[in-house]
C-alpha positions in Angstrom: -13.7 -4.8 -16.0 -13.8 -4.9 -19.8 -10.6 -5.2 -21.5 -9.5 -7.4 -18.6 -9.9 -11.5 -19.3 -13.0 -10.3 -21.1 -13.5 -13.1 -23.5 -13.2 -15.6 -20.4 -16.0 -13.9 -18.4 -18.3 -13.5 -21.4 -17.8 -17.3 -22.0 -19.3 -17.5 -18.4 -22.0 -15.0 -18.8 -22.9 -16.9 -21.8 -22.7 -20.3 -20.3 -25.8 -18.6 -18.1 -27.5 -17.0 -20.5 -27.7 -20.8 -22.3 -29.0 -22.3 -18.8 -25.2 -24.1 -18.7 -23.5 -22.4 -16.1 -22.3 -24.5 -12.8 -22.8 -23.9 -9.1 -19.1 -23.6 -7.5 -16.2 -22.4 -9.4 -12.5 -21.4 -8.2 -11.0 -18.5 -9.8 -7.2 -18.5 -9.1 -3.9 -16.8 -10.9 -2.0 -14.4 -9.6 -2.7 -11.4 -7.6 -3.9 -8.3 -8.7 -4.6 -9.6 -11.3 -8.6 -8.6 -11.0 -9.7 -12.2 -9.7 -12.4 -10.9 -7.5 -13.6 -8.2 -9.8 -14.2 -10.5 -12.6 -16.5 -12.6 -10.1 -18.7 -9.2 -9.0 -18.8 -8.7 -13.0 -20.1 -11.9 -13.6 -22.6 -11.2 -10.8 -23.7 -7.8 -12.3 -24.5 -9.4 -15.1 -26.7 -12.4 -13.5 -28.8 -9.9 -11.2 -29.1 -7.3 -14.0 -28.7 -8.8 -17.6 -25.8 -5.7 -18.3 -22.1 -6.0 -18.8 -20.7 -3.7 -16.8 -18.9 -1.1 -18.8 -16.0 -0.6 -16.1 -14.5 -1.9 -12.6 -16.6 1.4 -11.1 -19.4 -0.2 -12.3 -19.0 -3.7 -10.2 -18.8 -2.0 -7.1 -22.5 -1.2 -7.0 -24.0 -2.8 -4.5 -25.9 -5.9 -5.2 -29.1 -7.6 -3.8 -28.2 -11.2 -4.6 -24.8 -11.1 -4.4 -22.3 -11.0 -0.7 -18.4 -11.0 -0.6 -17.3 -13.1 2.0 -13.2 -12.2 3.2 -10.6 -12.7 5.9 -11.1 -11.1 9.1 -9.0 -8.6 11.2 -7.1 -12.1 12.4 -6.4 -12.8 8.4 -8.9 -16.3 9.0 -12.4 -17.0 7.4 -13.6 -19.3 9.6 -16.6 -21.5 10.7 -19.0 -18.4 11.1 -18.5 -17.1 7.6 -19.1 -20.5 6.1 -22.5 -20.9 8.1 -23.2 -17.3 6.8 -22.6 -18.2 3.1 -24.4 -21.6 3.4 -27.4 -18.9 4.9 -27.0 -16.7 2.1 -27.0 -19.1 -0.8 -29.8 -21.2 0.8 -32.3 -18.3 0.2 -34.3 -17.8 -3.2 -33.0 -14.4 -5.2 -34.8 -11.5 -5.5 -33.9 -10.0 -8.6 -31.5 -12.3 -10.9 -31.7 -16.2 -11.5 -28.7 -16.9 -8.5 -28.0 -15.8 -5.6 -23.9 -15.4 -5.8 -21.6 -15.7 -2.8 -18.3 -14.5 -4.0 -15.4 -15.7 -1.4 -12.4 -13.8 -1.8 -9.3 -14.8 -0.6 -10.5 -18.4 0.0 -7.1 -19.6 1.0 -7.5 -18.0 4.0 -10.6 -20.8 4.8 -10.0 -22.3 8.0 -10.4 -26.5 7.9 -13.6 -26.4 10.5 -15.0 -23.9 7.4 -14.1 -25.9 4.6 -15.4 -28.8 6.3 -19.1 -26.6 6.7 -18.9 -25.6 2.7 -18.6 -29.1 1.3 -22.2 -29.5 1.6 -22.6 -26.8 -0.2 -20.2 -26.8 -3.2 -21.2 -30.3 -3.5 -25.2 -30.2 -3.5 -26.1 -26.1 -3.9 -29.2 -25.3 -4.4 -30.8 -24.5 -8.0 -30.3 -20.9 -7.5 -26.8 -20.8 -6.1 -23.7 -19.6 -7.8 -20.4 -20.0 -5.2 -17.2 -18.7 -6.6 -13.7 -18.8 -4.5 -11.2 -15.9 -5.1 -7.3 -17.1 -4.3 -3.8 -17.8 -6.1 -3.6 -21.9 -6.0 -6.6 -24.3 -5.5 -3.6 -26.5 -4.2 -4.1 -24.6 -1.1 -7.6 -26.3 -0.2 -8.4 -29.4 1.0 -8.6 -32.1 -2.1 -11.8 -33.3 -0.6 -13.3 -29.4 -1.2 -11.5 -28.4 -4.4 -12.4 -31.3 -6.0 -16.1 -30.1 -6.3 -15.7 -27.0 -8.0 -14.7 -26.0 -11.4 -11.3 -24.2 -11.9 -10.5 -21.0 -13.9 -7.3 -20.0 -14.4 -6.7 -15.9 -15.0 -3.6 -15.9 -16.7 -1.2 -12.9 -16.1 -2.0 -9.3 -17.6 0.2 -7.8 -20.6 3.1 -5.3 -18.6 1.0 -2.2 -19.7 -2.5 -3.1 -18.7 -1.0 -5.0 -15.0 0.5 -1.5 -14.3 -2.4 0.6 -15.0 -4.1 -1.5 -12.9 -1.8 -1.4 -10.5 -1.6 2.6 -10.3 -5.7 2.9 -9.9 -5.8 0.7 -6.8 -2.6 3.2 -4.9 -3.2 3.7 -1.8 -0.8 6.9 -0.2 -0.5 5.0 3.0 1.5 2.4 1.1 4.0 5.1 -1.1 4.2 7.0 2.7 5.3 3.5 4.0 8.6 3.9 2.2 9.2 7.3 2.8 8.6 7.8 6.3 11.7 9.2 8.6 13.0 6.4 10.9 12.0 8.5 13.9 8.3 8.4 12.6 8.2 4.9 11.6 7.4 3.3 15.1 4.2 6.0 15.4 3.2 5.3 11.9 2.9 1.6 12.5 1.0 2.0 15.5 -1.5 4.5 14.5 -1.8 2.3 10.9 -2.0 -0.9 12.9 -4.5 -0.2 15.5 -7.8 0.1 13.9 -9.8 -2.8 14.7 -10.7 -3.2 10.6 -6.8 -2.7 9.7 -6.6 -5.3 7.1 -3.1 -6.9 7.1 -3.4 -8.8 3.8 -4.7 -6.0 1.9 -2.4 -3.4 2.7 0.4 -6.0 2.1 -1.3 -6.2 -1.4 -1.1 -2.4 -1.4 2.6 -2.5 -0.6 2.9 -4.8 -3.8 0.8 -2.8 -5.9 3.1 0.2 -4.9 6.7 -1.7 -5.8 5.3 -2.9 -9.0 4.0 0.4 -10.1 7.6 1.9 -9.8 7.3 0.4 -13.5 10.4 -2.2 -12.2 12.3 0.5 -11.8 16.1 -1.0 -10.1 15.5 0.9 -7.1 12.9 2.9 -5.1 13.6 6.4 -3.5 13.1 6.3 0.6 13.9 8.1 3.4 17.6 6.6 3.7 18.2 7.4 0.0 18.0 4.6 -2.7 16.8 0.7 -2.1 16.6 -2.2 -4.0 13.1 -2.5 -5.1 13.3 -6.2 -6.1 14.7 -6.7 -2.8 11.7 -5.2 -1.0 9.6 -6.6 -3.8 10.4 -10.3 -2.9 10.4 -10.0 1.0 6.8 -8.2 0.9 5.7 -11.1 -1.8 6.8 -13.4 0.8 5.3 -11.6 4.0 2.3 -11.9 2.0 2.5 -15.5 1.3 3.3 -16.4 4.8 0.5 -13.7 6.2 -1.9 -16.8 4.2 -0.7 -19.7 6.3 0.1 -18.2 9.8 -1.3 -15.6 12.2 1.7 -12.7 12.3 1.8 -10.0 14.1 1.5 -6.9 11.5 3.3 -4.5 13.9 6.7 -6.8 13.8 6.4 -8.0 10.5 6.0 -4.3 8.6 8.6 -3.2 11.2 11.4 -5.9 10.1 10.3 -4.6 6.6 12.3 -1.5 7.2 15.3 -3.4 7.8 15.4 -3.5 4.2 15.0 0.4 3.5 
């Protein structure tokens, strides 16, 4: 992700190169803001000694590196932190760390913060744990307190929307368009995947309204709505979809009411 908080993640790659860099870190700001890229890029660069020349290229698979996320219930929970304490407890193969990237970390249940504090607070040598997610606020002080914060501040207007168009997903545009006839079918059949990802197609809805270039108003099926209407009460779904177990059918369904 060049171009993108560059000089920040170079300090860090640098910080490694010199022996200096820590064991647990949080990266937080806002989202979509390329959070959880910037960690794999920081990982490329650990297990291979190259700075990835674009986002493409920190999608490669890895052999010390595993991303750790919500499941289909929007929770990581005890299981994921046992699998992470697993991962990081092993020696790398390639690089000088073995890096567990944990995105969306807010989503951490308290029975797996509980199992990372161990962890974050005596790692092994060759460990490198980073936490992806908006506020540190929203851990446990006991668990937050043993990393090291890094704040992404917000992209320039220009560089947040290209950003913005190369993650757009057709699903989300076809959200806002589809007939009200179609829209209790289109739910359902989005919905009922078991790997249908509630949080990140909420992101994709977000991504979506904010690449309308802030347009005053979005074409849909009914004609003309207010897009920082929508904008605010999908910011919101998403904020609540953190804290609480909804039902994705309902709440995308009570979207419309807005459209």
């Amino acid at each position: 992700m060049p171009g993108v908080h560059e000089k920040l993640l170079k300090d860090l790659a640098l910080l490694h190169d010199k022996g200096q860099l820590g064991h647990a870190y949080i990266f937080f700001g806002d989202p979509n803001i390329g959070k959880a890229a910037a960690a794999r890029t920081l990982a490329t660069h650990i297990e291979t000694g190259v700075w990835p020349e674009d986002e493409e290229a920190t999608r490669r698979p890895l052999t010390d590196m595993q991303v750790f996320a919500p499941d289909e219930k929007g929770a990581i929970g005890i299981d994921a932190a046992r699998a992470v304490k697993m991962f990081l407890a092993g020696k790398p193969f390639v690089g000088s760390r073995r890096v567990a990237i944990i995105d969306r970390a807010q989503a951490l249940t308290p029975e797996a913060q509980n199992a990372l504090l161990k962890v974050a607070e005596e790692p092994p040598a060759s460990a490198l744990l980073i936490l992806v997610m908006p506020d540190p606020e929203l851990l446990w002080p006991t668990l937050r307190s043993r990393f090291q914060k890094i704040y992404f501040p917000p992209l320039p207007r220009k560089k947040m929307l290209e950003k913005l168009k190369d993650r757009a997903n057709p699903l989300a545009a076809k959200f806002f368009t589809v007939s009200p006839a179609s829209r209790k079918d289109f739910v359902k059949e989005l919905t009922e995947p078991d790997d249908f990802n509630f949080a990140a197609f909420l992101d994709d809805l977000i991504a979506y309204l904010a690449a309308q270039n802030a347009a005053p108003v979005i074409a849909t099926a009914n004609g003309a709505a207010k897009n920082s209407e929508l904008w605010h009460a999908v910011l919101e779904l998403r904020r609540m979809q953190d804290a609480t177990n909804l039902s994705p059918r309902i709440q995308l369904m009570n979207l419309w009411t807005l459209i």
